[in-house]
C-alpha positions in Angstrom: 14.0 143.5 90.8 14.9 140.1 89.2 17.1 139.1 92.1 14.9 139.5 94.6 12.1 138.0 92.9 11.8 134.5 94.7 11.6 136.3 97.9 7.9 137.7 96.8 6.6 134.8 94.9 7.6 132.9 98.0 4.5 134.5 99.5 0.7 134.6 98.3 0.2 137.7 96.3 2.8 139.1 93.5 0.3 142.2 92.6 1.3 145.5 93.4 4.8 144.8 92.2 4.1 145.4 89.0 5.1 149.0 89.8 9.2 147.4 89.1 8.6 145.1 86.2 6.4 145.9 83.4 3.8 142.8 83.7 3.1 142.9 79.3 6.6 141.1 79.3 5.3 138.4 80.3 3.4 136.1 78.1 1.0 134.8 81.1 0.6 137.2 84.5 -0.4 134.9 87.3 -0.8 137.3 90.3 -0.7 134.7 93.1 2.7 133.7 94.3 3.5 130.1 95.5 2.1 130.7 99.3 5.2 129.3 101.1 4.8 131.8 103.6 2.4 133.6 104.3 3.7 136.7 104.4 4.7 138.8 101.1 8.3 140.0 101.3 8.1 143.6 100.3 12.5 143.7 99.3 14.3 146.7 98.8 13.5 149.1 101.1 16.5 151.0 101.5 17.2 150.8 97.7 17.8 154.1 95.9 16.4 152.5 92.8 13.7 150.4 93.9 13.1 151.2 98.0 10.0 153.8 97.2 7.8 151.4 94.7 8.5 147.8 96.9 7.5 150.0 100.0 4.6 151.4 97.9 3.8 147.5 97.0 4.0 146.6 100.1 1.5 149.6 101.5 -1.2 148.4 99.0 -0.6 144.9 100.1 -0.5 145.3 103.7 -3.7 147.8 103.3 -6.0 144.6 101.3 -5.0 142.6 104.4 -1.5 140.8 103.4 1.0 140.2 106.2 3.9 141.8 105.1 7.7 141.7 105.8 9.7 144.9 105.0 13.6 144.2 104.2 16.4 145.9 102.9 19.0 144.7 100.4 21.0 143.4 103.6 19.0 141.7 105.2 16.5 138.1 105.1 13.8 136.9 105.9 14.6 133.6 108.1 11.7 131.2 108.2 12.0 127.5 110.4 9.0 126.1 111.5 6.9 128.6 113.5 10.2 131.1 113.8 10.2 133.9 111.8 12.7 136.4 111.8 15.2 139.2 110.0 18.6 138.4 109.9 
C-alpha cells in the first residue's frame, strides 16, 4: 500500500490501516496523519489485493466518526478550496 500512502496521511487518522502494513516495521507509529483534509482517503477499493482490508479501514474509521472518501485505484480525490470531488 506504499503508493497510495500520502493519500491517507493526507487526512487525520492513519489507524485502522495497519491491517496492510505491519506497523512493528516502523521504528516510531504515530497514528495521526497530517490533517490536510479532513477526510481519511480509504484507497483501494476495487483492488484484488488490498480492496477488502482499505474498505475494512475505512468502515472502522467512518464508524469512530471519520469522514471518509472511498476510491479505487483509478480514481482521486480532487480537493480546491471548499470543492471536493472524485475524478
Amino acid at each position: 500500500m506504499a503508493a497510495s500512502a500520502a493519500a491517507v496521511v493526507a487526512g487525520l487518522r492513519l489507524r485502522h490501516f495497519d491491517n496492510q502494513d505491519d506497523p512493528s516495521a516502523a521504528g516510531e507509529v504515530i497514528w495521526d496523519g497530517l490533517g490536510l483534509t479532513d477526510i481519511v482517503v480509504v484507497p483501494h477499493v476495487d483492488n484484488e489485493d488490498f480492496g477488502a482490508g482499505c474498505r475494512e479501514a475505512g468502515d472502522k474509521l467512518k464508524a469512530e466518526g471519520y469522514r471518509t472518501q472511498l476510491i479505487t485505484d483509478t480514481q482521486a480525490l480532487l480537493i480546491d478550496g471548499d470543492e471536493r470531488r472524485v475524478i
